[in-house]
VODO-428761 format. One record per residue (C-alpha): residue number from 1; z, x, y; chain. Coordinates in steps of 0.05 Angstrom, whole numbers, plus 5000, padded with zeros to 4 digits. Layout:
N
[gukol NUM, [Z, X, Y], A]
...
END
This chain:
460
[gukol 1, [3973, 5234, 5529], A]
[gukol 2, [3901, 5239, 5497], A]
[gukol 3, [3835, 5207, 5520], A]
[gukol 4, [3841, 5183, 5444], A]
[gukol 5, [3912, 5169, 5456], A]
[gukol 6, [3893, 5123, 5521], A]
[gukol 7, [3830, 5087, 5486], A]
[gukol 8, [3878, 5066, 5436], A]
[gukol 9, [3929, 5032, 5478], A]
[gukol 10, [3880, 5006, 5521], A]
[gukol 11, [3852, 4976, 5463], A]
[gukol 12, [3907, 4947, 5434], A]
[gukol 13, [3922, 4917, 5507], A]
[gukol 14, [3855, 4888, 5510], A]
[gukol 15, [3875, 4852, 5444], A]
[gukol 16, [3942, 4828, 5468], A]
[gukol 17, [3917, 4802, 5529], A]
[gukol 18, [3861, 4762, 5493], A]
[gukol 19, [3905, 4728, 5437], A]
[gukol 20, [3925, 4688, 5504], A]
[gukol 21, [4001, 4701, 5502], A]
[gukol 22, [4000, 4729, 5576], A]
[gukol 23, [3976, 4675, 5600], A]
[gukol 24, [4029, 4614, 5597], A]
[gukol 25, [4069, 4617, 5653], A]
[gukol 26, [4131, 4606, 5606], A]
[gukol 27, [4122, 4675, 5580], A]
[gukol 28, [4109, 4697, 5651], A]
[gukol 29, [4178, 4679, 5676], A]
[gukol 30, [4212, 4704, 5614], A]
[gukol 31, [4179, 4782, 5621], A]
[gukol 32, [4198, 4771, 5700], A]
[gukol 33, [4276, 4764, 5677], A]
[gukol 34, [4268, 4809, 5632], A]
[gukol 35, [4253, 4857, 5682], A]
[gukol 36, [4309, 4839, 5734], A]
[gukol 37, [4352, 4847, 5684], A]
[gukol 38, [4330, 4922, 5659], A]
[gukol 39, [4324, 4949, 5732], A]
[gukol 40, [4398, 4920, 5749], A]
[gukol 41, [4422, 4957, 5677], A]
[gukol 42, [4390, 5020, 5710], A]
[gukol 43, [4400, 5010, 5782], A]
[gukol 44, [4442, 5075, 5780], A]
[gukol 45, [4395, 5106, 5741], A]
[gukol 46, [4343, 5097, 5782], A]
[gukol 47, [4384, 5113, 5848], A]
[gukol 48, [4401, 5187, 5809], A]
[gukol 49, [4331, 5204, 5798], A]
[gukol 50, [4302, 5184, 5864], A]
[gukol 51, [4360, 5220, 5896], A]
[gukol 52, [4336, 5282, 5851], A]
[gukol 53, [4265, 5273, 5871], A]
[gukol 54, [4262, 5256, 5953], A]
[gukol 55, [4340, 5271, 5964], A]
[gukol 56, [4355, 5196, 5969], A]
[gukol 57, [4415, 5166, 5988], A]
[gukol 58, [4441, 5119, 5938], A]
[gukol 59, [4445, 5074, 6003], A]
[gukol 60, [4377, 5090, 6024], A]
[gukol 61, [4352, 5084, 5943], A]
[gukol 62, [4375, 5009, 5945], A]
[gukol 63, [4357, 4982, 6007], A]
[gukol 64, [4284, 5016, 6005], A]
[gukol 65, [4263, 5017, 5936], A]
[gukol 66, [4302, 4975, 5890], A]
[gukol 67, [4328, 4921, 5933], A]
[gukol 68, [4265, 4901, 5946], A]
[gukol 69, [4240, 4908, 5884], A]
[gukol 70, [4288, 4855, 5860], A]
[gukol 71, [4280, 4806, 5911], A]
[gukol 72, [4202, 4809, 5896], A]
[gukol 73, [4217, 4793, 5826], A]
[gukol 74, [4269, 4736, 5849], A]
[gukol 75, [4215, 4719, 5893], A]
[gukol 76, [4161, 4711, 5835], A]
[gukol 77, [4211, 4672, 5789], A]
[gukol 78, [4216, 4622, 5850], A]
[gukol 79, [4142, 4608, 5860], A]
[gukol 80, [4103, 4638, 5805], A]
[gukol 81, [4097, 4553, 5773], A]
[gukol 82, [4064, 4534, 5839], A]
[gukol 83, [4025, 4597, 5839], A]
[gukol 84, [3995, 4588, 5776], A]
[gukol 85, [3974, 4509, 5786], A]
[gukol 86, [3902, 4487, 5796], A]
[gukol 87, [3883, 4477, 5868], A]
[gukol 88, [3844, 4419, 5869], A]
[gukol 89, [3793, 4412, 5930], A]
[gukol 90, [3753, 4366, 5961], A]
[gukol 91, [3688, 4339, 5926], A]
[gukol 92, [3619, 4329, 5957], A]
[gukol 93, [3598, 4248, 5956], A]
[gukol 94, [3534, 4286, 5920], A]
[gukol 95, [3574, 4308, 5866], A]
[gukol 96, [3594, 4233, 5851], A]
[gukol 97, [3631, 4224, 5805], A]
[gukol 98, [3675, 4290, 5784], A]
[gukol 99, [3735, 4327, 5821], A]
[gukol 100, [3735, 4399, 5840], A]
[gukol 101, [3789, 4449, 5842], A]
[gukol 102, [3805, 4520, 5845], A]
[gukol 103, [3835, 4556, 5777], A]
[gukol 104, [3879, 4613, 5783], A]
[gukol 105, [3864, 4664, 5714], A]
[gukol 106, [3888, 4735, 5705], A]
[gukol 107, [3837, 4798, 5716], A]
[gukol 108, [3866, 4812, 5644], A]
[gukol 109, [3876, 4891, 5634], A]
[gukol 110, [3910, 4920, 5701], A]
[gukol 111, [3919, 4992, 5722], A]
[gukol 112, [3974, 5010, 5769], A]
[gukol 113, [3975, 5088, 5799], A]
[gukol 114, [4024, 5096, 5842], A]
[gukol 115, [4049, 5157, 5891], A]
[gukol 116, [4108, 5195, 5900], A]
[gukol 117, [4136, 5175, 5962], A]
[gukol 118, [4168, 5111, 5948], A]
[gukol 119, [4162, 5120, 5869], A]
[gukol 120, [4199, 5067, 5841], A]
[gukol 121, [4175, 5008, 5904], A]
[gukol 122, [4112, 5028, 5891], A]
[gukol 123, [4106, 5033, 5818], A]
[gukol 124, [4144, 4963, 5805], A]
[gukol 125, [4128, 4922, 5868], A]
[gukol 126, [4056, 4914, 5843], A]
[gukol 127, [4081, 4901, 5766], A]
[gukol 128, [4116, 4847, 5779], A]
[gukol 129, [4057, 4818, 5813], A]
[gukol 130, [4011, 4831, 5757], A]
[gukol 131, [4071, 4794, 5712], A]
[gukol 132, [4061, 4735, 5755], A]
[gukol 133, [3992, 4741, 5753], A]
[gukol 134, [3997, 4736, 5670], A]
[gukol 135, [3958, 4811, 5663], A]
[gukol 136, [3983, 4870, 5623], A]
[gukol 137, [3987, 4931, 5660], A]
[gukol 138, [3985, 5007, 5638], A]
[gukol 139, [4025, 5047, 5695], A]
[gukol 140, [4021, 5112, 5715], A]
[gukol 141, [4061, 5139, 5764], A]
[gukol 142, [4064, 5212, 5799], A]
[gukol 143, [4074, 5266, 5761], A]
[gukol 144, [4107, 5300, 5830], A]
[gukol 145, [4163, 5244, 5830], A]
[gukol 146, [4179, 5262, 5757], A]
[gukol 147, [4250, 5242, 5748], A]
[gukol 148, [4238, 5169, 5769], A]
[gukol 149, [4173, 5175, 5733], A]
[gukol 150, [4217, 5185, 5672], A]
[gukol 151, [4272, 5121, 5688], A]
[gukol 152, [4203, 5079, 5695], A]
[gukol 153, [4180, 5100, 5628], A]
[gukol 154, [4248, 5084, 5599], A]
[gukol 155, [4260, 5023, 5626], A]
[gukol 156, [4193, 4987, 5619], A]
[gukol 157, [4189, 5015, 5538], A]
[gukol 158, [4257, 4975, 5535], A]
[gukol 159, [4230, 4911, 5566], A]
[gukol 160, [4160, 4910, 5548], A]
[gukol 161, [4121, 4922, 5487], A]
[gukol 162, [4069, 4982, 5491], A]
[gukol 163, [4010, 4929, 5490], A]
[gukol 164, [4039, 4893, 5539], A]
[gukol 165, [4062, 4942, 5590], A]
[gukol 166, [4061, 5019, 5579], A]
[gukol 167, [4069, 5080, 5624], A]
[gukol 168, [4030, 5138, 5623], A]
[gukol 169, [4056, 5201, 5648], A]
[gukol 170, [4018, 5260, 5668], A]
[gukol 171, [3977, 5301, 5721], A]
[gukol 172, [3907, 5298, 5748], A]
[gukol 173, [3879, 5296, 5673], A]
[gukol 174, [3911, 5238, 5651], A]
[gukol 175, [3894, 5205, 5716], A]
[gukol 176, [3824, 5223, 5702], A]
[gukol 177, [3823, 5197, 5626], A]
[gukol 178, [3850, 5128, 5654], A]
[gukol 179, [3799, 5117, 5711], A]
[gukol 180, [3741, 5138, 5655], A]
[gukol 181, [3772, 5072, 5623], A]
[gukol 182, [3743, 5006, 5640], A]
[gukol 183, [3798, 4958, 5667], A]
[gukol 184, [3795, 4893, 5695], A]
[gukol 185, [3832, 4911, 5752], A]
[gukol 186, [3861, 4970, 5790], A]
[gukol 187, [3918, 4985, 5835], A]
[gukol 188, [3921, 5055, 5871], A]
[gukol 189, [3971, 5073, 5927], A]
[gukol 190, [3964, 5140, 5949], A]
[gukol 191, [3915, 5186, 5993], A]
[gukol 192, [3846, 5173, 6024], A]
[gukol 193, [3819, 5231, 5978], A]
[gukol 194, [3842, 5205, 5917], A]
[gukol 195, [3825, 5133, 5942], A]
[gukol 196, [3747, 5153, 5950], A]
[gukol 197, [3754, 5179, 5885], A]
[gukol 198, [3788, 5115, 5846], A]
[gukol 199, [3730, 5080, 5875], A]
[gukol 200, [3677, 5113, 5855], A]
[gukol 201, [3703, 5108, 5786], A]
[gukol 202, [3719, 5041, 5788], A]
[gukol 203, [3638, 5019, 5821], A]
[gukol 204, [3619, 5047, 5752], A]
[gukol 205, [3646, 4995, 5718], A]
[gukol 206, [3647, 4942, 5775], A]
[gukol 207, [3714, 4940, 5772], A]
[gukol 208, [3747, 4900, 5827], A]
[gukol 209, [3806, 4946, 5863], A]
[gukol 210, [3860, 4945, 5911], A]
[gukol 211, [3868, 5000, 5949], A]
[gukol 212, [3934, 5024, 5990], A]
[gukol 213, [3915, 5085, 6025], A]
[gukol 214, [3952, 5118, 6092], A]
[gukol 215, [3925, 5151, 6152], A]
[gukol 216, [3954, 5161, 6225], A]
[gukol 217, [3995, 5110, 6247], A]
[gukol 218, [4009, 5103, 6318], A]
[gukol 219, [4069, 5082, 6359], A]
[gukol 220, [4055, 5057, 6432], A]
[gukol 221, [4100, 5054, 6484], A]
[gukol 222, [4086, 5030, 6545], A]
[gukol 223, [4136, 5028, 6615], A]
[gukol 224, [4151, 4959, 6603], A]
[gukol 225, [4193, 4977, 6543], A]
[gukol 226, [4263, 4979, 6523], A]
[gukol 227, [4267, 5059, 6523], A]
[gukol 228, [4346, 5061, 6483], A]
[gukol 229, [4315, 5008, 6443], A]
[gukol 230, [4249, 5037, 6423], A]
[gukol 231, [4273, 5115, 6413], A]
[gukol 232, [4335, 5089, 6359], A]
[gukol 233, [4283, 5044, 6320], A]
[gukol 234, [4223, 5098, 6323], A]
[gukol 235, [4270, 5147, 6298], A]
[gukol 236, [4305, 5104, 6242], A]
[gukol 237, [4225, 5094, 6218], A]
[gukol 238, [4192, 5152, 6231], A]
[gukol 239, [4250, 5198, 6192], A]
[gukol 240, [4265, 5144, 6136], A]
[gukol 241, [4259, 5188, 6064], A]
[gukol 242, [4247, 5250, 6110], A]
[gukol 243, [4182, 5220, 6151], A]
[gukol 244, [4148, 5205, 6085], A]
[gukol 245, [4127, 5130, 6087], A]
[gukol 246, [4054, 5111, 6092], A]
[gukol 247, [4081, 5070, 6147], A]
[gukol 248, [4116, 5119, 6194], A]
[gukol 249, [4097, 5121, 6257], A]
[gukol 250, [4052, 5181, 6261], A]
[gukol 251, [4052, 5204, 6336], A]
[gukol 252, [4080, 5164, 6389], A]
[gukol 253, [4042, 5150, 6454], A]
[gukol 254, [4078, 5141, 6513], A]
[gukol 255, [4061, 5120, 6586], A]
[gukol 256, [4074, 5180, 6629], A]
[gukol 257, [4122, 5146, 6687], A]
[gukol 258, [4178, 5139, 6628], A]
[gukol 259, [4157, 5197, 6577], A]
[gukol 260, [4210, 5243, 6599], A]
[gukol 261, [4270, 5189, 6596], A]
[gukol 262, [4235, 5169, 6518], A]
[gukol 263, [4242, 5240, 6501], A]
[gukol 264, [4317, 5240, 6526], A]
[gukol 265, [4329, 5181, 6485], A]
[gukol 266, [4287, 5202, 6426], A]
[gukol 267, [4336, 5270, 6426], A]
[gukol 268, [4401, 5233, 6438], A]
[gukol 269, [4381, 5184, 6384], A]
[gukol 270, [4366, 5231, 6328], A]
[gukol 271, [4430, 5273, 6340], A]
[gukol 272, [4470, 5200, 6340], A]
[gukol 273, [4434, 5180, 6274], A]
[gukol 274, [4429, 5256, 6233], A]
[gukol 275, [4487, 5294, 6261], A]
[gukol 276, [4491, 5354, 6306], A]
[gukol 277, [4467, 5401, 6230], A]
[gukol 278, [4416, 5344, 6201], A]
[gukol 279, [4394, 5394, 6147], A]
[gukol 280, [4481, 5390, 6126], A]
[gukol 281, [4471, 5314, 6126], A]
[gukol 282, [4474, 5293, 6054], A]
[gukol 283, [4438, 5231, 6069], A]
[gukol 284, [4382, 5266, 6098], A]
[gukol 285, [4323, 5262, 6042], A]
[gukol 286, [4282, 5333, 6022], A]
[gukol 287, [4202, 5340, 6023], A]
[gukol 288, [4178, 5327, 5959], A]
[gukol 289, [4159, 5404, 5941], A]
[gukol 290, [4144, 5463, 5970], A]
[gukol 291, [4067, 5462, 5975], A]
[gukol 292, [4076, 5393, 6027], A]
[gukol 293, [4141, 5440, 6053], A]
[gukol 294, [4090, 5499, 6070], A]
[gukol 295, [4042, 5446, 6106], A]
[gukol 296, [4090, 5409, 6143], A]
[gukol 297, [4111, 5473, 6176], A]
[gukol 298, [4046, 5491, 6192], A]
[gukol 299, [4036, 5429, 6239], A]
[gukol 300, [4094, 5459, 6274], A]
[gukol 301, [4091, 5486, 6343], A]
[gukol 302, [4149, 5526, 6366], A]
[gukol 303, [4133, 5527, 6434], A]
[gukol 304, [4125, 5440, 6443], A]
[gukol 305, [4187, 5429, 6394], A]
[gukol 306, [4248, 5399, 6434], A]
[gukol 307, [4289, 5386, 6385], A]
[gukol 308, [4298, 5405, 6306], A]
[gukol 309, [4234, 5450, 6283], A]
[gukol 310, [4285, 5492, 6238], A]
[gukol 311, [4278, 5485, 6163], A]
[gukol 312, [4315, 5504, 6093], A]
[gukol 313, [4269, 5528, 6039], A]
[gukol 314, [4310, 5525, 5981], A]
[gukol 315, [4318, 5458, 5994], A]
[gukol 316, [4257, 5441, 6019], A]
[gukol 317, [4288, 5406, 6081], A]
[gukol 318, [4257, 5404, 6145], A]
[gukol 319, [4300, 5376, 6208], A]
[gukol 320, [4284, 5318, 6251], A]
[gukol 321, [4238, 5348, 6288], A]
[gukol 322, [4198, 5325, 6364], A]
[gukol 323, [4150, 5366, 6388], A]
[gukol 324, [4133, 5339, 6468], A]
[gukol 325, [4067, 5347, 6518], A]
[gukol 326, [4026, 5351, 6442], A]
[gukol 327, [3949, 5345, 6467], A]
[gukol 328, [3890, 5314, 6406], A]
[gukol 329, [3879, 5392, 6403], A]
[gukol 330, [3942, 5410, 6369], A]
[gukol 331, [3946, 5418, 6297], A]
[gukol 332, [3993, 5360, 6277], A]
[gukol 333, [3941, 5318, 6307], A]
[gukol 334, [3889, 5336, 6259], A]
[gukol 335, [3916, 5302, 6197], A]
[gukol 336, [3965, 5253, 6166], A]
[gukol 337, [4027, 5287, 6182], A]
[gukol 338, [4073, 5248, 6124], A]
[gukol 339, [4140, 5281, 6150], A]
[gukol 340, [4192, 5292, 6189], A]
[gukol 341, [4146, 5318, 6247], A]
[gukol 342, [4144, 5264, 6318], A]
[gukol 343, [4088, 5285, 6366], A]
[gukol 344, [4091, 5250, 6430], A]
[gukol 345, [4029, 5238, 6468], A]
[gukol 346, [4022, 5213, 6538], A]
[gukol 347, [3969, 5167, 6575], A]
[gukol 348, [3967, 5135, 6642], A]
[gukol 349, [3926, 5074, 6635], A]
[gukol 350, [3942, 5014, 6578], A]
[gukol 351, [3860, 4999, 6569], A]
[gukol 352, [3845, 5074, 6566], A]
[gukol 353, [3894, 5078, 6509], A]
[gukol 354, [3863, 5003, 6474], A]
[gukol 355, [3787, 5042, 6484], A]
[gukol 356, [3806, 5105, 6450], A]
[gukol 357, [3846, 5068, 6395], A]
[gukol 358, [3783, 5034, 6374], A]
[gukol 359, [3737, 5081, 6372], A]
[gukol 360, [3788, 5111, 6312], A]
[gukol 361, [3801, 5107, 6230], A]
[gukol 362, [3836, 5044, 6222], A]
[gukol 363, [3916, 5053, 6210], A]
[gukol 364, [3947, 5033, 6156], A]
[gukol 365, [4003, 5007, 6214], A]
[gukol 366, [4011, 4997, 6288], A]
[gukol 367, [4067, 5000, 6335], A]
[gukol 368, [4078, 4968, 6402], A]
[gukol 369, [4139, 4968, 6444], A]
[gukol 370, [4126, 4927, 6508], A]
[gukol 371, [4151, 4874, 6546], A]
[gukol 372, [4085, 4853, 6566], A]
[gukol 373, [4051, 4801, 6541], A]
[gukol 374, [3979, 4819, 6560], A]
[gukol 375, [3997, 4882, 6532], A]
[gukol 376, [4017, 4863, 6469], A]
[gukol 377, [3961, 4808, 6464], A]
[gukol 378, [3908, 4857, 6467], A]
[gukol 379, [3937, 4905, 6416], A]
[gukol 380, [3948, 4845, 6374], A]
[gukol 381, [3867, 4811, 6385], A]
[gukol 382, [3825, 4875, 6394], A]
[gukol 383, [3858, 4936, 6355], A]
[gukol 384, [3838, 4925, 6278], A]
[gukol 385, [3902, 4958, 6229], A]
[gukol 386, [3933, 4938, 6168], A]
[gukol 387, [3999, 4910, 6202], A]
[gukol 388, [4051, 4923, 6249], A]
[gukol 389, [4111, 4903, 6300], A]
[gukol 390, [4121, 4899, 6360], A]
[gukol 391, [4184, 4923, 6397], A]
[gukol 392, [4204, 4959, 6318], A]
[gukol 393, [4166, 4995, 6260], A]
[gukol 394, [4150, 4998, 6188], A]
[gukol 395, [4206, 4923, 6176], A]
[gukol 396, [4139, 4885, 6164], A]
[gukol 397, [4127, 4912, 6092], A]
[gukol 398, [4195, 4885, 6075], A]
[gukol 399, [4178, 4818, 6059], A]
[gukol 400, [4151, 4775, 6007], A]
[gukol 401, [4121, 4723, 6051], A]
[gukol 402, [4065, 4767, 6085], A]
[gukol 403, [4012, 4811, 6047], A]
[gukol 404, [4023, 4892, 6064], A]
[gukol 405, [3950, 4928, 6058], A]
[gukol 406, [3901, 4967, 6100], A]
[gukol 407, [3835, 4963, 6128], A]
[gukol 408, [3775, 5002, 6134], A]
[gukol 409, [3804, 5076, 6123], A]
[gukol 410, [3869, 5051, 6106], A]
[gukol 411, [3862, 5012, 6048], A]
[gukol 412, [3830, 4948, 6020], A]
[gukol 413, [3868, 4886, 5991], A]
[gukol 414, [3947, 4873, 6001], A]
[gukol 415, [3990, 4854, 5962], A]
[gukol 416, [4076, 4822, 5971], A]
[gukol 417, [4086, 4753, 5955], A]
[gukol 418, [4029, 4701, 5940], A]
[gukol 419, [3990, 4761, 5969], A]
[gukol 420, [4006, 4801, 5907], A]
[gukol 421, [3998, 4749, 5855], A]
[gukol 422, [3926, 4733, 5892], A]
[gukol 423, [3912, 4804, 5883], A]
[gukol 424, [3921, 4805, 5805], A]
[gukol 425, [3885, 4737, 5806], A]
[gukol 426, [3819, 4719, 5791], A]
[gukol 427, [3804, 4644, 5821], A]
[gukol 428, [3754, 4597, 5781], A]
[gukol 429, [3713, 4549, 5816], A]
[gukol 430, [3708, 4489, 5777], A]
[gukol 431, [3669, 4420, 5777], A]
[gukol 432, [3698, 4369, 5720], A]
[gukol 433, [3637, 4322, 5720], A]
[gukol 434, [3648, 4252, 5689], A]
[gukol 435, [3608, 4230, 5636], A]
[gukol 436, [3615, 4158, 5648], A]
[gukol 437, [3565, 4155, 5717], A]
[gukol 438, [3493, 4199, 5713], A]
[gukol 439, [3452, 4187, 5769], A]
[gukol 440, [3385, 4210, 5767], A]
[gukol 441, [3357, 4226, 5829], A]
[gukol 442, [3370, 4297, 5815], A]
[gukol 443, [3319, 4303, 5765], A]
[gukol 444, [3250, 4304, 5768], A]
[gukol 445, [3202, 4274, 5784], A]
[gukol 446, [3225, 4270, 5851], A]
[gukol 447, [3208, 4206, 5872], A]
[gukol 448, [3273, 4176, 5913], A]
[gukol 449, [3298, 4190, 5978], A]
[gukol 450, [3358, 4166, 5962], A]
[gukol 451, [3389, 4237, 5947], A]
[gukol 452, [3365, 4276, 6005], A]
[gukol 453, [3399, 4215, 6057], A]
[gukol 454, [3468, 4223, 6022], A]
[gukol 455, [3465, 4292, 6024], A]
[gukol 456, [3444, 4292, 6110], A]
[gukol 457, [3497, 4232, 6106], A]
[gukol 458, [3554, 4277, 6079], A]
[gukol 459, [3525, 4330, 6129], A]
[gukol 460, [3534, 4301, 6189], A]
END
């Protein structure tokens, strides 16, 4: 598509959205069913193209990407009435006689760029919110992820009208012509780089933004643990869609006394969940191309991998792989890793391992497996991360009923829930004064006291 091309259906968006028909929350919940009802027509569909993209199971399509996308619409068709009421609030005795309240308005013109990784979750998940939200919403989702890209496009040009809710497909120019645009709001998912980059084009236009970004997440585990426990749920999360989720855990850092019987675990765990041949397993996902291929095996070092390290390049699969007694030095320490890489890290004292965390880039996640409450307290109080579990990993972003986002290097905003619908929302401070009572000791001349003792009254 055109910069010409993009004006224009931003344009005609802009119109759409200020004739005021987004905006009843009647229409809202009729584009919200109308949704549900095109993604469960192409729930197959969609299931095909994101095996064709990331190697997806049709199992592992539902439960992580279109599952959840449905029961975030279901979600929005349950609450979006409340949502979208006035909040009233309380009303100083100075602002006698009037009531106050809180109204929640749509940004108006929303942009939604989404990534490759989850490319369907992460495309719709924040649509529906900005549905709710009564916005329109050009999408654009990656151009690496191009066969779900393409069951997007279809399904949203048969449930929406173009000025409502378009898709524009594309590379890095297109990306560019949209962020030249000036929305009322934006929605990125993807990379720090990029991120820096939406944001600087977005301060041109003081354009408010939500920002889901990544970075390295770690997964502590400490002797108090439940080792069996914590290697089969660090493995399920850290190898989910091939060890590419913004949430993985990253590297795993584990108190020395019961490294070696983690590592045992870790091993027997990821034969028991990918087979003896995981690169034969059918449910095993693929990296996303070969250029991410080619720099996931150079984090690789031969010498510290205990298990998996082998690869298939016309496939672009790379085996569950752990690489043990990994040091800050090593090379898969240096960036996000985003596959199916697990470094393990060791440390002796709890507070050494708190100190260090905080001196680092915010995660987008945090994992804790402990059985001890100070321990988990502190991590919990004093380590500053998007979100997190404790005693499992990455579960939290499945829910509508707590925000998912970053901080600091990972991200700002969140989004899930009332969360997302906040996020798409713009909320009005009102004051409906009454015409009935005027009291003048507001005005000059300033000659009572009267004022300034109801207002240290009210103060006190």
């Amino acid at each position: 598509m055109t910069n010409e091309e993009i004006r224009s259906l931003l344009e005609k968006q802009r119109a759409y959205f200020r004739s005021g028909v987004t905006v009843p929350v009647k229409f809202r919940i009729g584009q919200l069913k109308k949704l549900y009802a095109v993604v469960k027509r192409y729930e197959n569909e969609i299931c095909d193209a994101l095996t064709s993209d990331l190697g997806k199971s049709h199992y592992e399509g539902f439960m992580c990407e279109v599952g959840l996308v449905l029961h975030e619409i279901s979600y929005m068709l349950g609450h979006v009435k409340r949502f979208s009421k006035r909040k009233k609030v309380r009303t100083p005795l100075a602002q006698f006689a009037s009531c106050s309240f809180k109204q929640p308005v749509p940004y108006g013109n929303t942009l939604i760029m989404s990534p490759w990784n989850y490319p369907f979750l992460l495309t719709m998940g924040p649509l529906v919110d900005a549905i709710a939200a009564g916005n329109t919403a050009i999408v654009k989702p990656s151009a690496y992820s191009g066969a779900t890209g393409r069951i997007v496009e279809k399904l949203i040009a048969e449930a929406f009208s173009p000025e409502y809710v378009a898709v524009v497909t594309g590379g890095r120019a297109e990306n560019t012509a949209l962020l030249e645009q000036k929305f009322d709001f934006v929605f990125f998912t993807g990379s720090g780089a990029v991120g820096k980059e939406v944001l600087r084009h977005t301060a041109e236009h003081l354009t408010p933004a939500v920002l889901e970004l990544g970075g390295k997440s770690p997964c502590i585990v400490d002797a108090s643990a439940d080792i069996r426990l914590a290697a089969k749920r660090i493995v399920f999360g850290k190898y989910l869609n091939c060890g590419q989720t913004c949430v993985a855990p990253d590297y795993i850092l584990c108190e020395r006394s019961v490294k070696d019987a983690f590592v045992a675990e870790v091993i027997k765990q990821v034969k028991a969940q990918y087979g003896e041949n995981p690169l034969a397993n059918k449910d095993y996902g693929k990296i996303i191309n070969r250029k991410h291929f080619d720099r996931l095996l150079g984090l690789i070092d031969p010498k510290k991998v205990v298990v998996g390290g082998n690869a298939d390049p016309e496939t672009c699969r790379i085996a569950p792989t752990v690489m043990d007694n990994v040091t800050e030095a090593d090379a898969v320490m240096g960036e996000e890793i985003f596959g199916p890489i697990m470094p393990i890290l060791t440390f002796d004292r709890f507070d050494t391992v708190v100190d260090e965390l905080k001196g680092k880039d915010k995660p987008l996640a945090l994992y804790l497996f402990s059985s001890d409450r100070k321990h988990i307290d502190r991590v919990m109080t004093e380590l500053s991360y998007g979100g997190g579990c404790i005693n499992d990993v990455v579960i939290h972003l499945a829910t509508s009923e707590m925000g998912f986002g970053g901080v600091g290097e990972s991200g700002m905003g969140s989004y899930h829930g009332k969360d997302g619908f906040d996020a798409f929302t713009h909320y009005k401070s009102v004051v409906d004064k009454k015409t009935w009572l005027d009291l003048p000791m507001r005005y000059q001349p300033y000659k009572s006291k009267l004022y300034e003792k109801l207002l240290h009254l009210f103060l006190k």
